[in-house]
Each structure stands twice: as structure tokens, then as C-alpha cells.
One Martini backbone bead per residue (centre of mass of N, CA, C, O) as a GRO file, in nm:
protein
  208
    1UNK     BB    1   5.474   7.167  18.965
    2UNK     BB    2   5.774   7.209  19.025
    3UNK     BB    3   6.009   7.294  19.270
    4UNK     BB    4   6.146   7.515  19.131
    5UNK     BB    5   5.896   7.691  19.072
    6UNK     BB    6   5.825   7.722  19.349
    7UNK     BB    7   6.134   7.862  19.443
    8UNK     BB    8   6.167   8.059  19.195
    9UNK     BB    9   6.372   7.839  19.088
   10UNK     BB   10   6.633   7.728  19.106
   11UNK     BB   11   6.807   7.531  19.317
   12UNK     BB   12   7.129   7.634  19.306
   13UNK     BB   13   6.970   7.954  19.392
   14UNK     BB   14   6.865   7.966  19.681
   15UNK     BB   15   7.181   7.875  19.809
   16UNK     BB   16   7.434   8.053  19.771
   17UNK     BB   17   7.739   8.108  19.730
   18UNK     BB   18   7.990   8.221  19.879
   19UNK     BB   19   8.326   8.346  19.838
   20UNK     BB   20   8.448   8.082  19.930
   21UNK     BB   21   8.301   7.850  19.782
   22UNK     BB   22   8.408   8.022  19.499
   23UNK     BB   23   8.681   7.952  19.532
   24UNK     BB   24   8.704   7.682  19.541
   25UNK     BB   25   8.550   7.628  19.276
   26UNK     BB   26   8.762   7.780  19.105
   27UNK     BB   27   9.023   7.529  19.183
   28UNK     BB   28   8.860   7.318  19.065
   29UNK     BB   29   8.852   7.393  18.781
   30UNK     BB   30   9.199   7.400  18.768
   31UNK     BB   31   9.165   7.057  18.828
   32UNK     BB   32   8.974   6.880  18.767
   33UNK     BB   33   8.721   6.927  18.960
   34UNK     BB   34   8.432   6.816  19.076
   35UNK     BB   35   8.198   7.015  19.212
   36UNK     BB   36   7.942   7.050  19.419
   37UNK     BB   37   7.614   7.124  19.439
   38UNK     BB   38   7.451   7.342  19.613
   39UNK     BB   39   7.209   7.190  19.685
   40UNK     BB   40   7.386   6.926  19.781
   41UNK     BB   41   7.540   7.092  20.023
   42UNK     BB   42   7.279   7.194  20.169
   43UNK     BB   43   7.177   6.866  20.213
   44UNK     BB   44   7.426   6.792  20.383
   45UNK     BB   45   7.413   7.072  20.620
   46UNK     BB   46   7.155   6.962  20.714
   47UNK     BB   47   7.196   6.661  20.803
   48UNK     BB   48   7.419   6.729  21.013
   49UNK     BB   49   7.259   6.933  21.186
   50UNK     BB   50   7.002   6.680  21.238
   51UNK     BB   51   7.264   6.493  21.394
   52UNK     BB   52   7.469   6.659  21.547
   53UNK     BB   53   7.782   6.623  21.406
   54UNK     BB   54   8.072   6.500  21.516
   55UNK     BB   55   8.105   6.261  21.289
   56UNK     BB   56   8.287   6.232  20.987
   57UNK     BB   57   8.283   6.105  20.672
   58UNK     BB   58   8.492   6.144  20.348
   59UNK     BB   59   8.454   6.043  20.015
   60UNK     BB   60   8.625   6.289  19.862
   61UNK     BB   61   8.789   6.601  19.890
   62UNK     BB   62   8.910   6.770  19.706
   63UNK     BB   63   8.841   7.122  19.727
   64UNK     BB   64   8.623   7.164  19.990
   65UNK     BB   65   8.321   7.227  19.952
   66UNK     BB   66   8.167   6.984  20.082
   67UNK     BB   67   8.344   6.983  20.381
   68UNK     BB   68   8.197   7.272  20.410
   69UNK     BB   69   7.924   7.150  20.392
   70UNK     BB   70   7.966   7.012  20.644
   71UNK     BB   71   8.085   7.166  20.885
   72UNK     BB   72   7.856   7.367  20.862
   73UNK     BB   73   7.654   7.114  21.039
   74UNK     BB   74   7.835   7.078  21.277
   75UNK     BB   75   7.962   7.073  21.547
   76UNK     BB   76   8.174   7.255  21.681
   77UNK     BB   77   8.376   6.965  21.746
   78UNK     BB   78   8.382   6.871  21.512
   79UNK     BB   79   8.515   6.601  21.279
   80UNK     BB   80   8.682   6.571  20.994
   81UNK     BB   81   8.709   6.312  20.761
   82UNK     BB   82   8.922   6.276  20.488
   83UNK     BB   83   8.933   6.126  20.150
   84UNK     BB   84   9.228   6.058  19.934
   85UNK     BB   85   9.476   6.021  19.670
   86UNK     BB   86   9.528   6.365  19.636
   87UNK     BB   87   9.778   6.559  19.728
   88UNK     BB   88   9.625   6.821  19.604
   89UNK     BB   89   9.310   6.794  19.709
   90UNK     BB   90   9.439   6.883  19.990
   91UNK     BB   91   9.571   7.095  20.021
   92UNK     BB   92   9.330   7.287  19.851
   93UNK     BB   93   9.135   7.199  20.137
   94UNK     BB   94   9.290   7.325  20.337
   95UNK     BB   95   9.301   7.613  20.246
   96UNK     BB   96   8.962   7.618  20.266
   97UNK     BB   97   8.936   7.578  20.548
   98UNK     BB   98   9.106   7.809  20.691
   99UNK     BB   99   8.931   8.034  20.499
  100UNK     BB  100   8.674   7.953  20.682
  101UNK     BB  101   8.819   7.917  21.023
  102UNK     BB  102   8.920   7.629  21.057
  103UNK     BB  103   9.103   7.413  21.222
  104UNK     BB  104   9.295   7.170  21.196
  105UNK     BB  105   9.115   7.015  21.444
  106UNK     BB  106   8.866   6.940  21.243
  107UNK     BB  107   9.063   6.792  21.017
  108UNK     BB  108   9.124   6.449  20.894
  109UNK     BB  109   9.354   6.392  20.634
  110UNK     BB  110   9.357   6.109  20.418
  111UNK     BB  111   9.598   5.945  20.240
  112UNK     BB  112   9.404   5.735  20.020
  113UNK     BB  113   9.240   5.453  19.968
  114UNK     BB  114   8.911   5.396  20.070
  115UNK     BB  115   8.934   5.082  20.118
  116UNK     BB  116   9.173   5.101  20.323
  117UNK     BB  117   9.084   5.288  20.511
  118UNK     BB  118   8.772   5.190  20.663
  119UNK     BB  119   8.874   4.956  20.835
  120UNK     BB  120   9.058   5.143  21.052
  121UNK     BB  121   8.791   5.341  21.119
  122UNK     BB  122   8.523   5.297  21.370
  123UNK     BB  123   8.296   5.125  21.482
  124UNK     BB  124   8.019   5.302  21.528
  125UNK     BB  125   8.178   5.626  21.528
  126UNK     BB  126   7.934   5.771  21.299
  127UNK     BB  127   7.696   6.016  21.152
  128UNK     BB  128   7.846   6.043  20.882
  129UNK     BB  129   7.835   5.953  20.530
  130UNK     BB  130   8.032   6.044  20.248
  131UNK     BB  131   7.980   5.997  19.860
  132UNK     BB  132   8.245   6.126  19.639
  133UNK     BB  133   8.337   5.913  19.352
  134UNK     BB  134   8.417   5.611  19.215
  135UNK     BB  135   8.153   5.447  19.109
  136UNK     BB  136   8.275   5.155  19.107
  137UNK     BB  137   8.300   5.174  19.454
  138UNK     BB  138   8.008   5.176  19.578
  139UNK     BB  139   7.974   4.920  19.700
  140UNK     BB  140   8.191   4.904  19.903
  141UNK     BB  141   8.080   5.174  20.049
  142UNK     BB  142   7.882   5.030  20.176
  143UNK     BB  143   7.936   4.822  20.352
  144UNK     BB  144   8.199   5.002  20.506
  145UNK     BB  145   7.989   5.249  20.612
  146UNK     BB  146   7.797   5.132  20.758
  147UNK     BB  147   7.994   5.014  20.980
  148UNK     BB  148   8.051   5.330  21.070
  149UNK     BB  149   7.757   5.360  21.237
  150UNK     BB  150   7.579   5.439  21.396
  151UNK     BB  151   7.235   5.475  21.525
  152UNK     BB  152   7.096   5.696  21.244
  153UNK     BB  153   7.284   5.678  21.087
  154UNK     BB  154   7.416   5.844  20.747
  155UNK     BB  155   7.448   5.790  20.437
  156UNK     BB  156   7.587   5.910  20.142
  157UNK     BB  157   7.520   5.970  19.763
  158UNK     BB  158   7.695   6.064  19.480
  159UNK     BB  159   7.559   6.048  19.150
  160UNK     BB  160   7.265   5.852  19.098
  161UNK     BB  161   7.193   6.110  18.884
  162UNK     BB  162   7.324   6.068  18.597
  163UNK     BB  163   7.364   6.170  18.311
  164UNK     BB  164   7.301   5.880  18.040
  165UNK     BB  165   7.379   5.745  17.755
  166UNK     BB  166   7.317   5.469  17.638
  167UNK     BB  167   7.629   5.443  17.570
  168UNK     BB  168   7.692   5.401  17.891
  169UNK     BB  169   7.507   5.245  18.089
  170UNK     BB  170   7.709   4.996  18.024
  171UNK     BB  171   7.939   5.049  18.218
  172UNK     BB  172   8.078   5.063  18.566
  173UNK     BB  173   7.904   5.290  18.667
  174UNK     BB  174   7.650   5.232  18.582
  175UNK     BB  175   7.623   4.941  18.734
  176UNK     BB  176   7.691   5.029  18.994
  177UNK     BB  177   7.492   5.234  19.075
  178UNK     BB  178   7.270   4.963  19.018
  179UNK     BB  179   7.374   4.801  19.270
  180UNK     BB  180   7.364   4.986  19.498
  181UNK     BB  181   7.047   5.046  19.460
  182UNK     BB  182   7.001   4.741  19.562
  183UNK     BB  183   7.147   4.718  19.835
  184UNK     BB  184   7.012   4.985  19.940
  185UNK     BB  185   6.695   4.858  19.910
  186UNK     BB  186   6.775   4.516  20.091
  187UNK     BB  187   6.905   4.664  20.339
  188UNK     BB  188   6.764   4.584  20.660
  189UNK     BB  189   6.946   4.830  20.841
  190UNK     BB  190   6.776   5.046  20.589
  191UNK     BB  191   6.682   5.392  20.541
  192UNK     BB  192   6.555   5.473  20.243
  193UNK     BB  193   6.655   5.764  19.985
  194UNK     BB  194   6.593   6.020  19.734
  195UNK     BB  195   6.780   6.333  19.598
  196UNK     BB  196   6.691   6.581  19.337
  197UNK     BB  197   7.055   6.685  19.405
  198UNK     BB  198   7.246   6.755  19.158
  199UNK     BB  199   7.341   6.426  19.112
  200UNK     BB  200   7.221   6.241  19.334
  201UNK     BB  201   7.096   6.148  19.650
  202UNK     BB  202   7.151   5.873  19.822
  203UNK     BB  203   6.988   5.765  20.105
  204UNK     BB  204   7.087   5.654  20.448
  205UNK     BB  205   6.907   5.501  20.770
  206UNK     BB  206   6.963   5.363  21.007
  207UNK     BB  207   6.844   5.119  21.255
  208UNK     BB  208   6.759   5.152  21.601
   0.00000   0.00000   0.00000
């Protein structure tokens, strides 16, 4: 029995999306922009509330579905920091924040490119990172992102299970996820594991 069948259905129909969200969903289509499946977002939302996750990175701002669904699992005061280089998906984030009820103050947007971005900021500052970008900088994103982590946080890549054709196998992304998924876990300060949601979020939790 699969898990899809034990919980009655679909993955993705199990925690349908709000209005929000399908709003956001609909943006990103309008933009040609990949949105993160319910499944992955409600087990981001997870992740964030079992850290009790007051601060947050993601690379990748999209039009704001992610960001939507890490808000709603940190606390009250948390600030979500999100990375892009597009700012049409920074506006369009910003507006999907506002109408699910966010002030401006729980989010800080910050325009470029994510490899730049990170060394910038608190090393040790943040209870969870989450990677949802162009698969090539996938390895970039594990050094850099481990670094900004408390003990006991956690990184999270998505899509490290996308389906995949033989002829891309051998591409950069698919390369790269294969490098990504090999450094973490031989990465001694790192207890990973894989979650069958989305297109795979591969996580990993610091060791305290």
C-alpha cells in the first residue's frame, strides 16, 4: 500500500490550498514561474513550526506560495528573509504576503543573486533555509547555507527528486543534484534524510 492510498488520495488533495494560495498559484502561472506542490509547502510549514522557527532564509522568492507556507509555520515575531534576482517576483511576492494579512515587517526581500547574498548574513543567525533555485548552485547553497544555521536547524533543497529523462541525466542540474545529495551526506555536522513530496525535498538537521 502506498502512502498516497493509505491517506485516502492524492498527496497534493490532502491539505487542499486556500484562496490565497491559489491566488499566488495563479501569478506564478501567469509568470512562468514554478510554485511549490501543497504537499511540499505543507511540510515546510511543518518543519518551520517544529523549530519554532523565528528566523528564516529562502533562495528563491517566487511569487510567494513557499514563503506563504513557511510564514504560517513560524512564530508570531518571525521574519522570513527571502532571496531573488527577479523583481517582478518580489513585487508579486510582496502582494501575496500583504493579502494573506503579513506586514511588511515580518518579511525582508532582498534583490540578487543568492550566492552574493549569503555571506552577508548572521552566521549562526537562522533556524531554517530552504532552497527552491536553479539546480547548478545547488552546492553553493549547502556550504553557504549550513553556515547560517543555529544547532538543531535545518536546510531543505526542493526538487532533488524531479523526474528526469535520460537525455538530461547527464545535464548540470542533474549533476549538480547528484554532487548536492553526495556532500550531504558525508557532511559530518549533518543528519539528512529525503521526503517523497513536491519534486523531493532532501533535509538535513544540524547536530547540536
Amino acid at each position: 500500500m502506498t502512502s498516497e492510498t493509505y491517506v485516502g488520495g492524492h498527496l497534493d488533495g490532502y491539505l487542499p490550498d486556500d484562496d490565497t494560495l491559489l491566488a499566488a498559484r495563479g501569478r506564478a502561472g501567469e509568470l512562468g514561474c514554478a510554485a511549490l506542490a501543497p504537499s511540499a509547502g505543507s511540510a515546510l510549514c511543518f518543519l518551520a513550526t517544529s523549530l519554532c522557527a523565528r528566523a528564516v532564509v529562502e533562495i528563491g522568492t517566487g511569487t510567494g506560495v513557499s514563503g506563504l507556507y513557511l510564514l504560517r509555520g513560524m512564530a508570531a515575531d518571525g521574519v522570513l528573509t527571502s532571496i531573488d534576482i527577479e523583481p517582478e517576483y518580489h513585487r508579486t511576492a510582496r502582494k501575496t504576503f500583504l493579502e494573506a494579512g503579513y506586514p511588511q515587517g515580518r518579511t525582508r526581500l532582498i534583490m540578487g543573486r543568492a550566492l552574493d547574498v549569503l555571506p552577508r548574513l548572521t552566521t549562526g543567525g537562522y533556524d531554517l533555509v530552504f532552497v527552491d533555485a536553479a539546480l547548478v548552485e545547488y552546492p553553493g547553497y549547502h556550504s553557504l547555507g549550513v553556515d547560517l544555521l543555529r544547532p538543531g536547524g535545518v536546510i531543505a533543497f526542493h526538487g532533488v527528486l524531479a523526474p528526469r529523462s535520460e537525455a538530461t541525466r547527464r545535464d548540470p542540474g542533474a549533476l549538480a543534484a547528484r554532487e548536492l545529495a553526495r556532500a550531504v551526506r558525508e557532511d559530518e555536522r549533518l543528519v539528512p534524510s529525503v521526503l517523497p513530496v513536491g519534486h523531493g525535498l532532501l533535509v538535513a538537521a544540524v547536530r547540536s
